[in-house]
KEKE-3310 file (N, C-alpha, C; in steps of 0.2 Angstrom, whole numbers, plus 5000, padded with zeros to 4 digits):
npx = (4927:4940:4937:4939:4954:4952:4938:4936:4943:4934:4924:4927:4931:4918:4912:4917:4912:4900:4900:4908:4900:4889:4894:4899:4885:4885:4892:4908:4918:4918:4923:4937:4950:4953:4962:4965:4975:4986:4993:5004:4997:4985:4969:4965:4955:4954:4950:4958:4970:4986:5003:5011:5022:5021:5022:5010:5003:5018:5016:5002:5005:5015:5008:4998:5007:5011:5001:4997:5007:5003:4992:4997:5004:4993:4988:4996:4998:4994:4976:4972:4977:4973:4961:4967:4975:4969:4962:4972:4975:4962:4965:4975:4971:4962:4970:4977:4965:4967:4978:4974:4962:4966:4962:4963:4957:4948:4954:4966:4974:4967:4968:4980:4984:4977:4984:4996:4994:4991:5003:5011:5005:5006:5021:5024:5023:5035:5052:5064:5074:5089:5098:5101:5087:5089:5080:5068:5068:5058:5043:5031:5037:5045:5035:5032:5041:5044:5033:5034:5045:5038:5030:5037:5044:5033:5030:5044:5042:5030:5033:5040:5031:5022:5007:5007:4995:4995:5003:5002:4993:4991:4995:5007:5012:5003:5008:5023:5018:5012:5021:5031:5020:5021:5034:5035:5026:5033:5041:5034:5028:5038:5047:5060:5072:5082:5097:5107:5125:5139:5152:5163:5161:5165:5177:5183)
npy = (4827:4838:4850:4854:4865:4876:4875:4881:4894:4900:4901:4909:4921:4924:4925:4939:4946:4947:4953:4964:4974:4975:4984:4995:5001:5008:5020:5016:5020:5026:5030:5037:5039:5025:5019:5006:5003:5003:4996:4989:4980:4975:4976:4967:4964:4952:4949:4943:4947:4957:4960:4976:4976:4967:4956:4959:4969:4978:4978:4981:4996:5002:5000:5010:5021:5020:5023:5037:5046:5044:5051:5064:5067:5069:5080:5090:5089:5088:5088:5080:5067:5063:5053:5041:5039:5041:5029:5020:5023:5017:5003:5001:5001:4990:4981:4981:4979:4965:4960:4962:4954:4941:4936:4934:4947:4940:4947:4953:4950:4958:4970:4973:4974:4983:4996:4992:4995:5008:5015:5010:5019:5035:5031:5030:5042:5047:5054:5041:5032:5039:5037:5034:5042:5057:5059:5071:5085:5096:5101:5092:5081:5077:5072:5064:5054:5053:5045:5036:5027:5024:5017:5004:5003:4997:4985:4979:4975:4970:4956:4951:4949:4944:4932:4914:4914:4927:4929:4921:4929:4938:4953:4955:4956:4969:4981:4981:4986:4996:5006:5007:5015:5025:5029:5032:5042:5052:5055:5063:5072:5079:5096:5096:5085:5077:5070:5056:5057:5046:5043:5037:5044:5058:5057:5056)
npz = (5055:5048:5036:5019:5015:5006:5005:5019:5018:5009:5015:5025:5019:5013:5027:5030:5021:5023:5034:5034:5026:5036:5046:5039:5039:5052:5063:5061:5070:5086:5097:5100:5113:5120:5131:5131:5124:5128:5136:5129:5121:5108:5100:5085:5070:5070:5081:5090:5102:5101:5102:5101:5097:5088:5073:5064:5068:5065:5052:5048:5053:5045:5032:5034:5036:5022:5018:5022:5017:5004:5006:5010:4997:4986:4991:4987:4972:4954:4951:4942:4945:4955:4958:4952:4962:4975:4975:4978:4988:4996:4990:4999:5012:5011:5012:5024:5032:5026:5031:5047:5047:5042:5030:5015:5001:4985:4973:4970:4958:4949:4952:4954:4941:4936:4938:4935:4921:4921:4926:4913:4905:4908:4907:4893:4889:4894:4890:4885:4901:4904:4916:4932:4943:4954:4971:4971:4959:4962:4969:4969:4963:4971:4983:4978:4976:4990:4994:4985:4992:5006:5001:4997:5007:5014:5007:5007:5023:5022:5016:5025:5037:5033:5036:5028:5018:5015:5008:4997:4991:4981:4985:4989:4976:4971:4980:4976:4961:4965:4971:4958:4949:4958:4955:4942:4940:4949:4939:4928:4934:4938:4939:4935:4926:4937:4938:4943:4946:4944:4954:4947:4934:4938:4942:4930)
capx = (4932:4941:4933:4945:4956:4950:4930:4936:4944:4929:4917:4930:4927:4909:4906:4918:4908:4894:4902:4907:4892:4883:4896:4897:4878:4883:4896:4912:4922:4913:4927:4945:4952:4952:4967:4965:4982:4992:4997:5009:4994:4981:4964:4963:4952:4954:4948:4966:4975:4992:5007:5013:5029:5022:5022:5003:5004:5020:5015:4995:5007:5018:5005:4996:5011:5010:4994:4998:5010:5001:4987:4998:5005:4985:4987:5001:5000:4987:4970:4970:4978:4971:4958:4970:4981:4964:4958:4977:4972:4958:4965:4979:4967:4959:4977:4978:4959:4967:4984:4971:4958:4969:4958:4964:4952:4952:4953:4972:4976:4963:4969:4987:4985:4974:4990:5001:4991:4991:5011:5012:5001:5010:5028:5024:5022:5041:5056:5066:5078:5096:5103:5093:5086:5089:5075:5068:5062:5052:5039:5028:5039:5049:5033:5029:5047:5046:5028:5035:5050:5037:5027:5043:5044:5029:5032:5048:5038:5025:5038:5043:5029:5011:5006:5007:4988:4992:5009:5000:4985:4995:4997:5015:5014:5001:5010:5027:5018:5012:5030:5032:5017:5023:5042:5034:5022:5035:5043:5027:5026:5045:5047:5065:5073:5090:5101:5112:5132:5140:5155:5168:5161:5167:5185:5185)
capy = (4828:4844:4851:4856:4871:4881:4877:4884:4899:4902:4903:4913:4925:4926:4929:4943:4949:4947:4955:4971:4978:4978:4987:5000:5006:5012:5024:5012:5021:5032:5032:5038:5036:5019:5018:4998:4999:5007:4991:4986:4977:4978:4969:4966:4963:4944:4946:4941:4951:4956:4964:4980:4976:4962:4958:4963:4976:4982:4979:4987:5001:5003:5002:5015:5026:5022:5028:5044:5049:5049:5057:5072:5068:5070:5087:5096:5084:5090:5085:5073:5062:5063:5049:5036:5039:5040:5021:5015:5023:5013:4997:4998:5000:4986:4976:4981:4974:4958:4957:4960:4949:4937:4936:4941:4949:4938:4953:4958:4951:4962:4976:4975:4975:4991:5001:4991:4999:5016:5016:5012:5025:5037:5032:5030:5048:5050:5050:5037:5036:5037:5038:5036:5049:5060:5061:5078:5090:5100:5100:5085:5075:5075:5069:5057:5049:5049:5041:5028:5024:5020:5010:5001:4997:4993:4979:4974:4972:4963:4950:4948:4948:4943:4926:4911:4914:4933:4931:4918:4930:4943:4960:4959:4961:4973:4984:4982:4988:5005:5008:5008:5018:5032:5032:5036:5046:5058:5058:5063:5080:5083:5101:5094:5079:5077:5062:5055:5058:5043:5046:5038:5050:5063:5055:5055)
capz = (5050:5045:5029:5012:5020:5003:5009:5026:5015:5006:5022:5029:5015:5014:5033:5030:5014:5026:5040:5032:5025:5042:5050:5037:5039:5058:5063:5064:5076:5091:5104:5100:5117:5125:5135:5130:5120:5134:5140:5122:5116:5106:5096:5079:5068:5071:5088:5096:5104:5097:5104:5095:5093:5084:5066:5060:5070:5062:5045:5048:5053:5039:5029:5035:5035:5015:5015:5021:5013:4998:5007:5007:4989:4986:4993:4983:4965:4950:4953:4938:4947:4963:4957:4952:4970:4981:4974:4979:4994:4999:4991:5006:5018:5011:5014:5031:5035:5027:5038:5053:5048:5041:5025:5008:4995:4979:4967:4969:4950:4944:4956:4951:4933:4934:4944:4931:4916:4922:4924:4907:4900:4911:4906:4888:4887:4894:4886:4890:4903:4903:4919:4939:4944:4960:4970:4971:4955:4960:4975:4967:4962:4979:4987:4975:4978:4995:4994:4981:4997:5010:4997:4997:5014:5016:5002:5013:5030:5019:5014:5030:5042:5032:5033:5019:5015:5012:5002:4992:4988:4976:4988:4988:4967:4969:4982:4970:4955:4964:4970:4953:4947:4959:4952:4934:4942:4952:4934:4925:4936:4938:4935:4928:4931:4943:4936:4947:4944:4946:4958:4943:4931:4940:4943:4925)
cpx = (4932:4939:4942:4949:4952:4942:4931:4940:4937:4923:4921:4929:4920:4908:4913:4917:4904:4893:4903:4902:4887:4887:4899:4892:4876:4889:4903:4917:4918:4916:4934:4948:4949:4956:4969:4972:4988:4997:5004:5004:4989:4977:4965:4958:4947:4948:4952:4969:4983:4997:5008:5017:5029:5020:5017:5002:5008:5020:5007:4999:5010:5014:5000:5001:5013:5005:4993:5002:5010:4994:4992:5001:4997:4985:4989:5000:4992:4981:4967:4972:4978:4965:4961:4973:4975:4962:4963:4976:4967:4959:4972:4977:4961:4966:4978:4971:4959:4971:4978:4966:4960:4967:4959:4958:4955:4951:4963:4974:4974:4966:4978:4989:4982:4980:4995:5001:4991:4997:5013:5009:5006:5019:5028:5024:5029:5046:5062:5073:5083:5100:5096:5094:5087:5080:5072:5063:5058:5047:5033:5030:5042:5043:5030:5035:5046:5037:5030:5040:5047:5032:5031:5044:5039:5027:5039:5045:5034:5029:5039:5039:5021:5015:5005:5002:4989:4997:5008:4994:4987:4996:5004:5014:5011:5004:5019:5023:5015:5015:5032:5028:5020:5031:5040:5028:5027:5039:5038:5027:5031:5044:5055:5066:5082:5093:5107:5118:5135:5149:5163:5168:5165:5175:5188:5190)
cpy = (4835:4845:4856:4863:4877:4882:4882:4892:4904:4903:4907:4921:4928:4927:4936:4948:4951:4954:4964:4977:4980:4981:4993:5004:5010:5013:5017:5014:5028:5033:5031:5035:5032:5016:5008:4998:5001:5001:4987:4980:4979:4973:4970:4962:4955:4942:4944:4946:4950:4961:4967:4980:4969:4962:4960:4969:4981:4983:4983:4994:5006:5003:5007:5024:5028:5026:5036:5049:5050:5053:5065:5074:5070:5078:5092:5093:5088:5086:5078:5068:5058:5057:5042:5035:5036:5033:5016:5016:5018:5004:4996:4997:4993:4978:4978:4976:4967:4956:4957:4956:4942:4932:4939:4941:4947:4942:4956:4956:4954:4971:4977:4977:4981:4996:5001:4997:5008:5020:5016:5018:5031:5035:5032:5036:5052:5048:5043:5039:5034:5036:5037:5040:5051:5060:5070:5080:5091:5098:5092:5080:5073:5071:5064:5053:5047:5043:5033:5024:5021:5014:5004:4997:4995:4986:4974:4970:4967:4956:4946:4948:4945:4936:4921:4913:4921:4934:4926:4923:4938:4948:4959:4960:4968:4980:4986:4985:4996:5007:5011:5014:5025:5034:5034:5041:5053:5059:5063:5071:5081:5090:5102:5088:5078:5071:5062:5055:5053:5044:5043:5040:5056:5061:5056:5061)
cpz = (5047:5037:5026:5017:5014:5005:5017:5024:5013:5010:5026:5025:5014:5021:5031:5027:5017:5033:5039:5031:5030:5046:5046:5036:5045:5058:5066:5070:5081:5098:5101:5105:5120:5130:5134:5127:5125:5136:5135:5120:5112:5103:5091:5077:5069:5076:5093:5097:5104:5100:5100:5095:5090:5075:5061:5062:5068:5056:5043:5050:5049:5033:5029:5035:5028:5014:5017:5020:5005:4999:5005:5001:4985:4985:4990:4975:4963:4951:4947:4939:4952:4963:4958:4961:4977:4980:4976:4986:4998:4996:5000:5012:5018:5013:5021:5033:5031:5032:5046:5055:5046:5034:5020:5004:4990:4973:4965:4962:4947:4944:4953:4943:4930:4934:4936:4921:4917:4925:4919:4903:4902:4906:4897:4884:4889:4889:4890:4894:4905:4910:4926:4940:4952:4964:4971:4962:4955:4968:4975:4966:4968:4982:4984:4975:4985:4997:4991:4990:5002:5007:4997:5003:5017:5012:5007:5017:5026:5019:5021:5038:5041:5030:5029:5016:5010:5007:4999:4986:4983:4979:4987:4980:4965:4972:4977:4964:4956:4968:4963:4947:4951:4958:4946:4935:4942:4945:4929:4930:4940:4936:4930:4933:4932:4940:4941:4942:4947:4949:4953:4938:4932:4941:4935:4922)
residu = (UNK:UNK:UNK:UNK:UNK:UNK:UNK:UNK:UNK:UNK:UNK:UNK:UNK:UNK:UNK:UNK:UNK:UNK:UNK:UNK:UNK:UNK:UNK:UNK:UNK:UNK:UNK:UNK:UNK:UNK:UNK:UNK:UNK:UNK:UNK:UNK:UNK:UNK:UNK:UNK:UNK:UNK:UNK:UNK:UNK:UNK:UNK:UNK:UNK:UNK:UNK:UNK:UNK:UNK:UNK:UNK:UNK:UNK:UNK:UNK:UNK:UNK:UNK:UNK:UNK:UNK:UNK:UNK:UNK:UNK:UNK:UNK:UNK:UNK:UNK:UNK:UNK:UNK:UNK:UNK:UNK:UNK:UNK:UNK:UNK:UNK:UNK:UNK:UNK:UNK:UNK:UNK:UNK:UNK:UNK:UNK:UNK:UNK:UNK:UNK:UNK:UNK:UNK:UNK:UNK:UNK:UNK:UNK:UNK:UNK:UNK:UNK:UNK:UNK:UNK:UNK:UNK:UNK:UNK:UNK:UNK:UNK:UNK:UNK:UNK:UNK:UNK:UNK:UNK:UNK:UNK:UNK:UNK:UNK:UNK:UNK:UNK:UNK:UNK:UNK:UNK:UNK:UNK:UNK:UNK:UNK:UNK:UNK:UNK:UNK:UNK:UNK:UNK:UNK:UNK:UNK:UNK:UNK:UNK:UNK:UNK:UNK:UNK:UNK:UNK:UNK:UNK:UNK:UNK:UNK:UNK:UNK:UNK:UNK:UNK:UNK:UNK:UNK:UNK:UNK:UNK:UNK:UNK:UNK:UNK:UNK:UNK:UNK:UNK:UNK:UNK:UNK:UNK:UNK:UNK:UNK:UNK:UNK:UNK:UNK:UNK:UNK:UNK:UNK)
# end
């Protein structure tokens, strides 16, 4: 007799709890090249092999491409911010090693409402705003727009390639909510801000 599917969740969980930590106290990667993906496949974390033009593979991608593009918003943006951004950082690397293990972390309500809190603090302190904005002003804010864009698509892909288990377990709200942290962010260290002119303005 198959057991409850949540008991098979929750033992799925815990060896992964279990599984982590011992593979954190030894060097997890010790060989770059492997030539093993050469052929258009690859392992994941699952243990199954997955074509890379398939859909975990291109969603652990595109997440990855969010994640480094606020590495390099890290690199130009003032340092007090760099705390907040590095911890979104490593929640997305925590959403890739669910799309691979196929194991969400039951945290992301806690996770989303931290992100959520620290866009309002943030925009509370702007005025408010009349008009969208271009993106651009300024060198920090440019990369904190185009950061927010791949967040963005890494929220599409989400939608459209992560399984019921993971679109039941809140990552897409929490990825929407810092989209949205880094739109009030690249406001937040505009050095002005560009508003869009809307094209029957100008007819006017």
């Amino acid at each position: 007799m198959r057991g409850h599917p949540q008991d098979v969740r929750n033992s799925n969980i815990q060896s992964l709890q279990e599984t982590f930590p011992k593979k954190m106290s030894r060097d997890r990667i010790t060989k770059v090249v492997t030539t093993k993906g050469d052929s258009g496949r690859t392992t994941m974390a699952d243990g199954k092999v997955h074509e890379k033009s398939g859909d975990s593979v291109e969603l652990v991608g595109v997440l990855d491409e969010a994640n480094s593009s606020i590495g390099v918003l890290i690199e130009f943006i003032r340092p007090k911010y760099r705390p907040d951004l590095r911890n979104i950082q490593s929640r997305l690397f925590d959403i890739g090693a669910a799309v691979a293990t196929g194991v969400p972390q039951p945290v992301w309500g806690e996770q989303t409402q931290k992100v959520a809190d620290d866009a309002k603090r943030l925009n509370d302190a702007l005025e408010p705003l009349r008009e969208f904005v271009l993106p651009g002003g300024g060198l920090h804010c440019a990369h904190a727009h185009m950061a927010r864009t791949v967040v963005r698509r890494a929220e599409r892909t989400f939608w459209r390639c992560a399984s019921d288990e993971l679109k039941e377990s809140g990552i897409g709200s929490y990825l929407n909510r810092v989209s949205d942290y880094l739109f009030v962010l690249a406001r937040t260290v505009a050095d002005r801000e560009v508003l869009w002119e809307p094209l029957s303005s100008k007819e006017d």
